[in-house]
C-alpha positions in Angstrom: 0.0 0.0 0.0 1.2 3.7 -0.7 3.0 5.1 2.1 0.9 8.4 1.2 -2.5 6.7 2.5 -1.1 4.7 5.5 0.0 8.3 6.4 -3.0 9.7 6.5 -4.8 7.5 8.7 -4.9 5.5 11.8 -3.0 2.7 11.1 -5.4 0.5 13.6 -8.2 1.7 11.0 -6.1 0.7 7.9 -5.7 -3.2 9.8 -9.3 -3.0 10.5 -10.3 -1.9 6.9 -7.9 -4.4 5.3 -9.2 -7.9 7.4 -12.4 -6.4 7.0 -11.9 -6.2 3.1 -9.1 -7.5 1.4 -6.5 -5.3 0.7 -7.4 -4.6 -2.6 -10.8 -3.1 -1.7 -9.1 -1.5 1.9 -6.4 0.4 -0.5 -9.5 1.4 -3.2 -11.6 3.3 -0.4 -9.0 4.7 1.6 -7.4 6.4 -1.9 -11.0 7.3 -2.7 -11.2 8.8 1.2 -8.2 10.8 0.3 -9.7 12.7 -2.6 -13.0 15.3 -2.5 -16.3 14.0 -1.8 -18.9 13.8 -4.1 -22.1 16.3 -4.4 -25.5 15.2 -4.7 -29.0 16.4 -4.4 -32.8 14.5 -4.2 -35.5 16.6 -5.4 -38.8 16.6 -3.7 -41.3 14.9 -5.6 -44.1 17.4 -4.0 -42.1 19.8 -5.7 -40.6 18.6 -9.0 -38.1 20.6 -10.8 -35.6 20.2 -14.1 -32.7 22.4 -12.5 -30.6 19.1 -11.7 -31.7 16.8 -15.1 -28.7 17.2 -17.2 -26.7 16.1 -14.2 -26.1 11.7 -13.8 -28.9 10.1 -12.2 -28.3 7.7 -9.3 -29.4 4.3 -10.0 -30.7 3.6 -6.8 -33.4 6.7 -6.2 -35.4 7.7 -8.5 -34.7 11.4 -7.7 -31.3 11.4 -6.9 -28.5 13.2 -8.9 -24.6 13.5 -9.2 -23.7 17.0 -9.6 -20.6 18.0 -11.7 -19.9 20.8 -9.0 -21.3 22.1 -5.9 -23.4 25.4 -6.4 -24.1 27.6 -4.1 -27.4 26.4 -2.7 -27.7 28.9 -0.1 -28.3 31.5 -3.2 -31.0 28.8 -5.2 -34.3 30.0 -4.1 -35.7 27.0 -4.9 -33.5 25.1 -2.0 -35.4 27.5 0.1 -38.4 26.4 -0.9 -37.8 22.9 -0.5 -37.8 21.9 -3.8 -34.5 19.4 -3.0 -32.4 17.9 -0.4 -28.6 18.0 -0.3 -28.2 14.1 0.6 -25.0 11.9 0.5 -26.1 9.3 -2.8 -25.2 6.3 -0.7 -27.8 6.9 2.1 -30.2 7.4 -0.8 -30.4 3.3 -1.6 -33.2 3.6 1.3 -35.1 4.6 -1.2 -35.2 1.6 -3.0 -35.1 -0.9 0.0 -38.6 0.6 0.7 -39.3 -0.1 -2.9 -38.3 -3.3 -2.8 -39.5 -4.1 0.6 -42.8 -2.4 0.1 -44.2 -2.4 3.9 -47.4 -1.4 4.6 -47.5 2.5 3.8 -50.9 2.4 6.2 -48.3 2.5 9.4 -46.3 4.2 11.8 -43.0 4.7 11.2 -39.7 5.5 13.8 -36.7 7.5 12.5 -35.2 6.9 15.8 -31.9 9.0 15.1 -33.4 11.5 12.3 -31.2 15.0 12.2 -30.0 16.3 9.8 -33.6 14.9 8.2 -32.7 13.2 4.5 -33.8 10.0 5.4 -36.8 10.6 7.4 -37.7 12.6 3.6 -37.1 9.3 2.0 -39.4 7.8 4.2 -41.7 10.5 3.9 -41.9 10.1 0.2 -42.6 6.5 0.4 -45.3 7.2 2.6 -46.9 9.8 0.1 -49.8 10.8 2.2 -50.6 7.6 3.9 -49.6 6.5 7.1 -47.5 8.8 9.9 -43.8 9.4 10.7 -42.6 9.9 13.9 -39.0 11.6 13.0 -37.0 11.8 16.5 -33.4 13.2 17.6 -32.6 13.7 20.9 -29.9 16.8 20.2 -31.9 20.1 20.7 -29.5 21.5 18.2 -29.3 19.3 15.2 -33.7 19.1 16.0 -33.7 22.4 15.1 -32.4 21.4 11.8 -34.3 18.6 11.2 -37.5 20.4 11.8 -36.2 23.0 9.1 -35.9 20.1 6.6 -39.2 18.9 7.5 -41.1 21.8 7.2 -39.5 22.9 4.4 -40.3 19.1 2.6 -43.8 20.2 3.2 -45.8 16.8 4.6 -48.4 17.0 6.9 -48.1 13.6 7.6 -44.7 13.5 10.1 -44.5 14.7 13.9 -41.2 15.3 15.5 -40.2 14.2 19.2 -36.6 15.0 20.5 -36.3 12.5 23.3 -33.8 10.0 24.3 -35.2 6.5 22.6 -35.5 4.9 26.3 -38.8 7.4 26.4 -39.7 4.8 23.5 -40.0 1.7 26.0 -43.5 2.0 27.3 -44.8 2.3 23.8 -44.7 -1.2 23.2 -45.6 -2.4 19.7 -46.7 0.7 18.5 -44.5 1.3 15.3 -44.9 -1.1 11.2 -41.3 0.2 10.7 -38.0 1.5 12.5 -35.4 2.9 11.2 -32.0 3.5 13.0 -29.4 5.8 11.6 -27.0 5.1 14.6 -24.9 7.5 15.5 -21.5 5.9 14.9 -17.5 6.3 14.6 -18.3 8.4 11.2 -15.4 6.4 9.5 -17.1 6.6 5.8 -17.0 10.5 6.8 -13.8 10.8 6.7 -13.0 13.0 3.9 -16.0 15.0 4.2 -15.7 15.7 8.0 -12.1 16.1 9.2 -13.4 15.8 12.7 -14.4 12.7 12.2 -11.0 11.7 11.1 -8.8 13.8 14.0 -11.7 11.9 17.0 -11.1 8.3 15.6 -9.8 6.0 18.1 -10.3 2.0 18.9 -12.0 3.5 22.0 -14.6 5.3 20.3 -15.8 2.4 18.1 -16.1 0.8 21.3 -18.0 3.7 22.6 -20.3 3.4 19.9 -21.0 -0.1 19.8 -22.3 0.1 23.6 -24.1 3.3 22.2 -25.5 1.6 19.0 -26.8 -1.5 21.1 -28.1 0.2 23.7 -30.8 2.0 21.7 -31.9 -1.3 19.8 -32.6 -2.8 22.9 -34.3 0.1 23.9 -36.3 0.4 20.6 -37.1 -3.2 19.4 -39.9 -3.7 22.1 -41.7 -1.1 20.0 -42.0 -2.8 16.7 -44.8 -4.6 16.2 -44.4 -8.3 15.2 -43.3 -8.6 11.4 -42.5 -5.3 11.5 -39.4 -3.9 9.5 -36.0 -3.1 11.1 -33.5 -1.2 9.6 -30.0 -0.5 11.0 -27.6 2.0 8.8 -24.2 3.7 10.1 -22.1 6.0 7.8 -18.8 3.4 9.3 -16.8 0.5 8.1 -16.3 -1.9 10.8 -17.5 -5.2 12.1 -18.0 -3.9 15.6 -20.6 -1.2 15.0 -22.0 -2.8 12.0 -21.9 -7.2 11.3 -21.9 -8.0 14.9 -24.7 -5.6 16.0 -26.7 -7.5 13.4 -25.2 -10.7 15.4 -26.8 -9.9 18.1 -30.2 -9.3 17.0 -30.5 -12.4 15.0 -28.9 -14.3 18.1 -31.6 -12.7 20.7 -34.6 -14.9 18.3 -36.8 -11.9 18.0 -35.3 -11.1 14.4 -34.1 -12.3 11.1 -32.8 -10.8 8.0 -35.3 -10.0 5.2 -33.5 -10.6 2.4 -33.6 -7.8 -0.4 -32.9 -8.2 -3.9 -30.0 -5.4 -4.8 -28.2 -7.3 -7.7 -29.1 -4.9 -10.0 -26.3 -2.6 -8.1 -23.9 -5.2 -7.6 -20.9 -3.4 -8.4 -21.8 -0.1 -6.2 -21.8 -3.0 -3.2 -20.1 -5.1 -1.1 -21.9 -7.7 0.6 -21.4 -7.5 4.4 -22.0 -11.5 5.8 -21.7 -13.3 9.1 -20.1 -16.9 8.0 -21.7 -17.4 4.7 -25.1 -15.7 5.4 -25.6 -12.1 3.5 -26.6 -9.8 6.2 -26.6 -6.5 4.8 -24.4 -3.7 2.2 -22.4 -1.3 2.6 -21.3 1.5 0.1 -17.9 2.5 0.0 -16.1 5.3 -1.3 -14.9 4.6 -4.3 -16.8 1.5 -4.7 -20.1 3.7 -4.5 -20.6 7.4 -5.9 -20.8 8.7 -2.3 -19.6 8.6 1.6 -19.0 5.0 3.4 -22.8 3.2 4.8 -23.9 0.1 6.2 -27.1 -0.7 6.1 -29.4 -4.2 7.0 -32.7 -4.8 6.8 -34.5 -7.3 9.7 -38.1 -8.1 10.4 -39.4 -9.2 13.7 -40.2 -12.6 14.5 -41.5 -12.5 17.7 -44.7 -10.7 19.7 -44.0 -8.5 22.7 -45.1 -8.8 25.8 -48.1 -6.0 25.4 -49.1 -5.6 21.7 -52.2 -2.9 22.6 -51.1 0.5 23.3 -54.4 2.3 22.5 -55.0 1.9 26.1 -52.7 5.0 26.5 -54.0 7.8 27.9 -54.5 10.3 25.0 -51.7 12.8 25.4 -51.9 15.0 22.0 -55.3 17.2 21.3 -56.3 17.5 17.7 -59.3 20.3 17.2 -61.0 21.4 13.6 -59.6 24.7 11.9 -61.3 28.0 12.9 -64.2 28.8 10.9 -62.7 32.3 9.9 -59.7 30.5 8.6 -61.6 28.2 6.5 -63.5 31.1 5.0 -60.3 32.8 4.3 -58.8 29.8 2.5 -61.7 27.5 1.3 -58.8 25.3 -0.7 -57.3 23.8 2.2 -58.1 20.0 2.3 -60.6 19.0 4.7 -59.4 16.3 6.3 -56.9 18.1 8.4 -57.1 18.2 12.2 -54.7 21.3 13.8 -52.6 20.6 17.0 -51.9 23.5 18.7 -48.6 24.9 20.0 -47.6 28.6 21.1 -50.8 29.7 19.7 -49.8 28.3 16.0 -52.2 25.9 14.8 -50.3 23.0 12.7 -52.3 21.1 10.1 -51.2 17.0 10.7 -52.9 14.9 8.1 -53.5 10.9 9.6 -53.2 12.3 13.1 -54.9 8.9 14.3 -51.8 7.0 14.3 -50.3 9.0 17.4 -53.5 10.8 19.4 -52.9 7.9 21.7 -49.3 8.4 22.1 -48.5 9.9 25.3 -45.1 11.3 24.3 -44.4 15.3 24.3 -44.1 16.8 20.5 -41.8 19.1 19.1 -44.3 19.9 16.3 -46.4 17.4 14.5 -47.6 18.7 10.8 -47.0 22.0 9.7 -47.8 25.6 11.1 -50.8 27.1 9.1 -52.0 29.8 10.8 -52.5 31.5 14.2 -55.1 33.8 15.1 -55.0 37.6 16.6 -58.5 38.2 17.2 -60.9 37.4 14.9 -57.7 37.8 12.3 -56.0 34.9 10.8 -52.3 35.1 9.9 -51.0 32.3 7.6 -47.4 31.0 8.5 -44.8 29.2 6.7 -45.8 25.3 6.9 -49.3 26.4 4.6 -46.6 28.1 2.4 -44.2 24.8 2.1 -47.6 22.5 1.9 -47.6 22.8 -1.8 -51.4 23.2 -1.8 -51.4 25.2 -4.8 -52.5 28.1 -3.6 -51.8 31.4 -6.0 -48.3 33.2 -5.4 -47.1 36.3 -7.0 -43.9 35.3 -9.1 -40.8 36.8 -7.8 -37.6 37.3 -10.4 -34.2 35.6 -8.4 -33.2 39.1 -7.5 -36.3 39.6 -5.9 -36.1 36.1 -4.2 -33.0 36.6 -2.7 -34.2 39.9 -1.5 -37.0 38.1 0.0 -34.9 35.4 1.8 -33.1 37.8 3.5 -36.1 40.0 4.7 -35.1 43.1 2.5 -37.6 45.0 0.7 -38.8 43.6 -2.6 -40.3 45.0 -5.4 -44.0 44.3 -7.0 -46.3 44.9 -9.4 -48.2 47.7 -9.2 -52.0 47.9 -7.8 -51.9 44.9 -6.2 -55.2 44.0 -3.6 -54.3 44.6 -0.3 -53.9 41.4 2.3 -51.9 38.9 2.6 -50.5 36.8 -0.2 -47.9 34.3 -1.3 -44.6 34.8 -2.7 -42.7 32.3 -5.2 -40.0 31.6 -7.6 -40.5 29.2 -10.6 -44.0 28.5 -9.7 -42.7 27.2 -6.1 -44.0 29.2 -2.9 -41.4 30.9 -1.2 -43.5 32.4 1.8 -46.1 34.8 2.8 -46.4 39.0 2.4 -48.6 41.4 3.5 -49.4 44.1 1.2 -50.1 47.5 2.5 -51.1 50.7 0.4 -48.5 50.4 -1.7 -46.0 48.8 0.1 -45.5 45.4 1.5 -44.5 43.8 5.0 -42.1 41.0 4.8 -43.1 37.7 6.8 -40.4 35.3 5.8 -39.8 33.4 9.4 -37.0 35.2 10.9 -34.8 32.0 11.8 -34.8 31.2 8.5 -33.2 34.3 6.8 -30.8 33.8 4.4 -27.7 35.8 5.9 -25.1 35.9 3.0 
């Protein structure tokens, strides 16, 4: 092997990759770990857009794309208006598990470690409007993110809980499908996160492991029998990744469900416990993006308590205020509205948790509060895609917008409120005034560059 790459990393990482491996494979991803990473992007499918399709498709989502170079997103009004994801290609194949898998969309489904939010959109998008997500992550900072993404995705159908996943326990049987994105030694990070690289130790894998199996033991009594279990990690080793899927398989209560990827054979490399195919993983430079591991299990066995509708109900849905359904006679009516803060958030399918008792972070999206007898419309209605009517903003303008500046309009404009957009896609709410107009783009949101 090149002195050049053994420099570069831990040398007990190297051993590790290269009995893991092969050496030929071991030197192939840690040359590809030494170049730049790749850049790719998933567009919404509530939001579709041809911006990205000249760029190479990813074979394994439908949406997902390659990009030559890496814009500046942060100046692409429609990445504001959550027309696409920035997503790693390799955590993408999700996309087609689902496909493949095809579990019941009529469920509830766990992202048990969901910030920044790309898979829990993944999910979201397989779920189309059936069903519920529960999207959780336990880091009040990275929840903050991962509520951005989701409102900006714009599904009604997804609440988001930030709570550690031993909260989980007493909910015993209540989720079709879970999905955990362990947090992990970030080894197939490397080149995109240089902390990743300079905090790598022996130690920490262990760390993680303890981590990793903790929170499965914590969150399989909440999958209901035959439901779906999948385990990803963005790492490379045995420890956080083959022999956590040991375990499981050894306990009785799960075996693999085998998925046909063979049309993607030579992105892959099959990860196996004796002869037995347990799961993938995606290397760099095998695969188009960042190192993942991911398996797919289904539960064999019943839990001790398989009703939780006994529960006592701890989330209140109500009907929208009759002013606000005058004002915007378009909005579907089969949404309830969970208060929080005084903003009323739409949540589509809200059946699946009113029995729940956990605390929320927000479920749906915020649609409107009231001040008086006055209705103001907030951003979620904005990102909901419900095609409501928008005045069409030039990217000057849009960027103007984004960053709560002034913006210019057409003249004699009716008074009220009204939506904004760019390229037929909303980008938030104004309020015209005589002939000027306030701006009510959220304030955490501004774009500050």
């Amino acid at each position: 092997m090149e002195q050049s790459l053994t420099s570069k990393f831990p040398i007990e990482f190297i051993k590790e990759l290269q009995n893991h491996f092969g050496e030929k494979i071991a030197e192939k991803t840690l040359k590809a770990l030494s170049d730049k990473s790749s850049v790719s992007i998933r567009i919404n499918p509530l939001k579709p857009i041809e911006e990205f399709s000249s760029d190479t498709s990813i074979p394994w989502s439908k949406n997902g794309h390659l990009l030559k170079d890496r814009p500046f997103f942060s100046l692409d009004p429609l990445f504001h208006a959550g027309c696409y994801y920035v997503q790693d290609s390799s955590s993408m194949i999700l996309e087609t598990l689902l496909n493949k898998l095809k579990p019941e969309r009529d469920g509830l489904y766990l992202d048990a470690c969901a910030a920044p939010g790309g898979k829990s959109t993944v999910l979201l998008d397989y779920l189309n409007d059936e069903g519920f997500l529960l999207s959780n992550e336990v880091d009040g900072k990275r929840n903050s993110i991962l509520r951005e993404i989701i409102l900006k995705w714009g599904k009604l159908n997804v609440g988001v809980t930030s709570l550690p996943t031993r909260k989980f326990i007493d909910l015993n049987c209540a989720f079709d499908l879970i999905l955990v994105d362990a947090p992990c030694s970030g080894e197939g990070m490397f080149r995109k996160d240089k902390f990743a690289l300079t905090q790598w130790s022996e130690k920490l894998v262990q760390h993680c492991a303890i981590t990793q199996k903790t929170i499965l033991d914590e969150l399989t009594p909440t999958l209901k029998e035959g439901g779906i279990l999948i385990y990803s990690t963005c790492t490379m080793n045995r420890e956080e990744n083959e022999y956590q899927i040991q375990k499981l398989i050894e306990s009785g209560d799960f075996e693999i469900e085998e998925v046909d990827l063979s049309d993607y054979q030579e992105h892959l490399i099959e990860a196996k416990i004796g002869e037995k195919t347990i799961g993938h993983y995606l290397l760099p430079g095998t695969s188009t993006g960042e190192g993942l591991f991911i398996s797919v299990l289904r539960k064999k066995t019943p839990s001790e308590n398989e009703d939780y509708s006994t529960k006592r109900i701890q989330t209140s849905f109500n009907p929208p205020n009759e002013g606000f359904e005058n004002l915007y006679p378009q909005i579907p009516k089969d949404l309830v509205y969970w208060e929080l803060k005084e903003e009323l958030f739409a949540v589509k399918n809200h059946s699946f948790i009113e029995h729940l008792a956990i605390p929320l972070k927000m479920v749906g999206l915020p649609f409107y509060q009231m001040k008086g007898k006055n209705v103001i419309p907030l951003h979620g209605m904005a990102m909901a895609n419900l095609g409501l009517p928008s005045i069409e903003l030039d990217k000057e303008n849009s960027l103007q917008y984004l960053r709560k500046e002034t913006i210019s309009l057409p003249q004699n404009l009716p008074k009220g409120w009204a939506l904004v957009g760019f390229q037929n896609k909303s980008l938030g709410w104004i309020k015209i005034i005589d002939q000027r107009s306030n701006n009510y783009y959220p304030s955490w949101l501004r774009l500050r560059n």
